[in-house]
C-alpha positions as CSV (number, residue, x, y, z in Angstrom):
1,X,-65.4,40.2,-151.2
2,X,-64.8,37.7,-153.9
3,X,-67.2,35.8,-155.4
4,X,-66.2,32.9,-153.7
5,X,-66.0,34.5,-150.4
6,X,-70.0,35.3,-151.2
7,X,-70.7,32.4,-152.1
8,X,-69.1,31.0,-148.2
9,X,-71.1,33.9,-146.6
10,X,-74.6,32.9,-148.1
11,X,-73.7,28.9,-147.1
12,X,-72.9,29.3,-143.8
13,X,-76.2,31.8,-143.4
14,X,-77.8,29.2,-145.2
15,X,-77.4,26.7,-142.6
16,X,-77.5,29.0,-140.1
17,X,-81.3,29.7,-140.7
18,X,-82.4,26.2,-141.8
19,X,-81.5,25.5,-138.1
20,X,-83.7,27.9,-136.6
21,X,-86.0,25.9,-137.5
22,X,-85.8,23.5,-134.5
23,X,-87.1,20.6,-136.1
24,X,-84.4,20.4,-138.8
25,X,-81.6,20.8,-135.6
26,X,-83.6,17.8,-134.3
27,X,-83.6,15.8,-137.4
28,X,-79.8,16.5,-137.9
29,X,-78.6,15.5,-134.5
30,X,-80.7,12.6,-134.4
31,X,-80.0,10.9,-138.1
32,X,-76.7,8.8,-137.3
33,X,-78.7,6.8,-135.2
34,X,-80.2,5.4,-138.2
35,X,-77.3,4.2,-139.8
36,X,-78.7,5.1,-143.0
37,X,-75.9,5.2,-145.9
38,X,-75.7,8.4,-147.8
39,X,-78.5,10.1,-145.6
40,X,-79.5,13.8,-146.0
41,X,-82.6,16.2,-144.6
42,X,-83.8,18.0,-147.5
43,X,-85.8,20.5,-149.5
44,X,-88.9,21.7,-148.6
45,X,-88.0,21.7,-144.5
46,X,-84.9,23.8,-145.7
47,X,-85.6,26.3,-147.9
48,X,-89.2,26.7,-146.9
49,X,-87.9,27.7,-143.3
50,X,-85.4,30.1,-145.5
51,X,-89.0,32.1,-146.9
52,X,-90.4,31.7,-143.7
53,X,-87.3,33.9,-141.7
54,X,-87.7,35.8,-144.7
55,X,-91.5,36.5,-144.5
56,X,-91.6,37.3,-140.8
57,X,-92.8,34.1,-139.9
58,X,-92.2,31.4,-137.6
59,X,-89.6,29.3,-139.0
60,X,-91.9,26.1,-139.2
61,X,-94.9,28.2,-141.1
62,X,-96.4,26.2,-143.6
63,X,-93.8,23.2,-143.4
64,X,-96.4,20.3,-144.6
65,X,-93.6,17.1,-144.0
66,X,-89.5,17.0,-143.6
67,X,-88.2,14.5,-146.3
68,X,-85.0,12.6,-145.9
69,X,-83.2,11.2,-148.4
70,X,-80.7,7.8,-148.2
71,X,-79.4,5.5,-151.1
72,X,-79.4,2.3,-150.6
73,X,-79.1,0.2,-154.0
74,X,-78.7,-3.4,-152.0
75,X,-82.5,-3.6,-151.4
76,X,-84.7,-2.0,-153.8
77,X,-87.9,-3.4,-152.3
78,X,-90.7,-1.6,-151.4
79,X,-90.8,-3.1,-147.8
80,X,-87.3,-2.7,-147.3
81,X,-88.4,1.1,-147.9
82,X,-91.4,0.9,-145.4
83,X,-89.1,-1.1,-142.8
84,X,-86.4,1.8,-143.0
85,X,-90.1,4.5,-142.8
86,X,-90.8,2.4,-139.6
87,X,-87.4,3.2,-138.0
88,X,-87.9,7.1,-139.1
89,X,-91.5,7.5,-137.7
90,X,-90.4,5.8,-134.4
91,X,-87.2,7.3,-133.8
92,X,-89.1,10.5,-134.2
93,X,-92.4,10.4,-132.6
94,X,-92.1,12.9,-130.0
95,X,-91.4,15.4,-132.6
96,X,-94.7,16.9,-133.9
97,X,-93.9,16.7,-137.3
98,X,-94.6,14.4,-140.4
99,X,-90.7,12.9,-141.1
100,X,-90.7,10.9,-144.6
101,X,-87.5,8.8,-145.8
102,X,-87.3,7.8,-149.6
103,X,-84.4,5.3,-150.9
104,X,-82.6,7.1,-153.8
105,X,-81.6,4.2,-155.2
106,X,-85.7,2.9,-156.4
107,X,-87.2,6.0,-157.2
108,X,-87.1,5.3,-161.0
109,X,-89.5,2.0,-160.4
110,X,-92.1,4.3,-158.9
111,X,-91.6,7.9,-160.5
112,X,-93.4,7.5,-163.9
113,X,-96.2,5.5,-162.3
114,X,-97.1,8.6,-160.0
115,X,-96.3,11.3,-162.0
116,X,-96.5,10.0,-165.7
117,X,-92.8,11.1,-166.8
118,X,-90.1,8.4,-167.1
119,X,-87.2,8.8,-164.6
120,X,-83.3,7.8,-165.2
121,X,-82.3,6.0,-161.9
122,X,-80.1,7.7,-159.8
123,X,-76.3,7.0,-158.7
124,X,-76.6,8.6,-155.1
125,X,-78.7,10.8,-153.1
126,X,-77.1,14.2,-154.1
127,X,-78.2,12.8,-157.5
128,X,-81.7,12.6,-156.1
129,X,-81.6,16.2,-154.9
130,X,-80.3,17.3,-158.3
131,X,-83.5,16.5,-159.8
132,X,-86.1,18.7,-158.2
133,X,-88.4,20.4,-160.1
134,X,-86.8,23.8,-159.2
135,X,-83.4,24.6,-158.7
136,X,-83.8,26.8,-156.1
137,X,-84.9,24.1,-153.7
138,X,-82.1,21.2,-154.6
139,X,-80.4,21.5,-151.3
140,X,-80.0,18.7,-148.2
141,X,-77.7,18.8,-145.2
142,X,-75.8,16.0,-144.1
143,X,-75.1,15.8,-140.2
144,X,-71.5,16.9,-139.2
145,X,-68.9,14.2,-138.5
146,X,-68.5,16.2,-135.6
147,X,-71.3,17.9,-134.3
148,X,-69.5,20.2,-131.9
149,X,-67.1,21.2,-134.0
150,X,-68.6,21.3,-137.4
151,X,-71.4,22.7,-139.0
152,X,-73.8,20.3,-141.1
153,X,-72.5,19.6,-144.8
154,X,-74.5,21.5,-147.6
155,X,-74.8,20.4,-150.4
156,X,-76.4,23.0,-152.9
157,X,-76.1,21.7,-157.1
158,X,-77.3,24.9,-158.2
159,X,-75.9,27.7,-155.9
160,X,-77.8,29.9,-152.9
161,X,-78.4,33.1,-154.9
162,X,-82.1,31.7,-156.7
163,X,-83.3,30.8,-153.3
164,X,-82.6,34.1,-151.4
165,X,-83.9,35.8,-154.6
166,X,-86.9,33.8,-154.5
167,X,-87.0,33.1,-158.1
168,X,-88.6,29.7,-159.1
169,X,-87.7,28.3,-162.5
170,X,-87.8,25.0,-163.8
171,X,-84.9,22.6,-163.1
172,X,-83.6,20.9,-166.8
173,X,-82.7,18.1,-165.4
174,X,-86.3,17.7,-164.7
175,X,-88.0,19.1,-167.3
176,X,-91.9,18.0,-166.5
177,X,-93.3,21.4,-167.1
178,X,-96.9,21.1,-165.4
179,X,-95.4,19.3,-162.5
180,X,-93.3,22.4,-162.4
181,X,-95.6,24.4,-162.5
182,X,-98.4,23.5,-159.5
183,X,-95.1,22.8,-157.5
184,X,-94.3,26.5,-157.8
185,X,-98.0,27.8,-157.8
186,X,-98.1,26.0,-154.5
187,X,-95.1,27.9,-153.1
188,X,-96.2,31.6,-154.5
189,X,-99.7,31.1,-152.4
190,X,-97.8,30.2,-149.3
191,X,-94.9,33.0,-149.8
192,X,-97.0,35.1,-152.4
193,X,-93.2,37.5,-152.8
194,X,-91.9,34.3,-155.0
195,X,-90.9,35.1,-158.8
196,X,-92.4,32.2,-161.2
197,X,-90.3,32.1,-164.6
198,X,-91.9,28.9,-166.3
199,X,-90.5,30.0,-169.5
200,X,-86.9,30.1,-168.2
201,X,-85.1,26.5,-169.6
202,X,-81.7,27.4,-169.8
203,X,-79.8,24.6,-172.2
């Protein structure tokens, strides 16, 4: 198989397990609704349901919040962000879950405030899911413009193979180091098999 056929193979298993999971299948099917522009589900309700299949465990174990992700750079206010968090939490109230939307596009106004680095504004979600603190968790899906024919678009910066290996290093295009760092403590005491490699900042 060619590396590029691999590459296909660990995708579609990729998607293929986030969606056991089914809150994510939930999420997924019900995000057009919004009418969000450039709308994703990602991170930690992804890959986290990945360890959990993984670990033997059920694939919502230890799933704290499902994030979405939108861009919209024509209202960077924060009640335009709370209004759009109002829509979320109602279209998905029957869902036992804790469902939280950031807009892409004002992150950078907020970021250094919270967590004391500065923070380049970003050009589009995929941008925002770029910049997590590991690698091996910058992934979102995208609902398929045709649900019953298509799977959801992946979008993965940074490859599969880190995530299935369960190897957490930190992400240079974020390089804060102790946020890094009780990120990834925090994953290895729910899914204890994860590999930590703080020293590992490849140019």
């Amino acid at each position: 198989m060619s590396e590029h056929d691999e590459r296909a193979a660990l995708a579609r298993r990729f998607v293929s397990e986030a969606l056991q999971n089914p809150h994510n299948a939930d999420l997924l099917g019900r995000l057009p609704f919004l009418g969000l522009p450039d709308v994703w589900l990602v991170a930690g309700c992804l890959f986290q349901t990945v360890w959990n299949l993984r670990s033997g465990l059920n694939p919502t174990a230890h799933i704290k919040d499902y994030d979405l992700f939108y861009f919209d750079a024509s209202d960077l206010s924060e009640a335009a962000e709370h209004a759009v968090q109002a829509r979320v939490t109602a279209l998905f109230s029957d869902l036992p879950i804790t469902v939280e939307a950031k807009n892409q596009a004002r992150v950078h106004l907020w970021y250094e405030r919270w967590f004391g680095y500065p923070y380049a504004p970003l050009q589009s979600a995929r941008n925002g899911i770029e910049r997590f603190l590991v690698p091996c968790t910058c992934v979102g899906l995208q609902p398929a413009a045709d649900p019953g024919v298509e799977e959801p678009m992946l979008y993965a910066p940074y490859g599969l193979e880190e995530l299935y290996a369960g190897l957490l290093r930190p992400n240079p295009a974020c390089p804060h180091l102790p946020l890094f760092q009780a990120k990834a403590e925090s994953y290895r005491e729910r899914w204890p098999w994860l590999t930590i490699r703080a020293g590992d900042m490849p140019a």
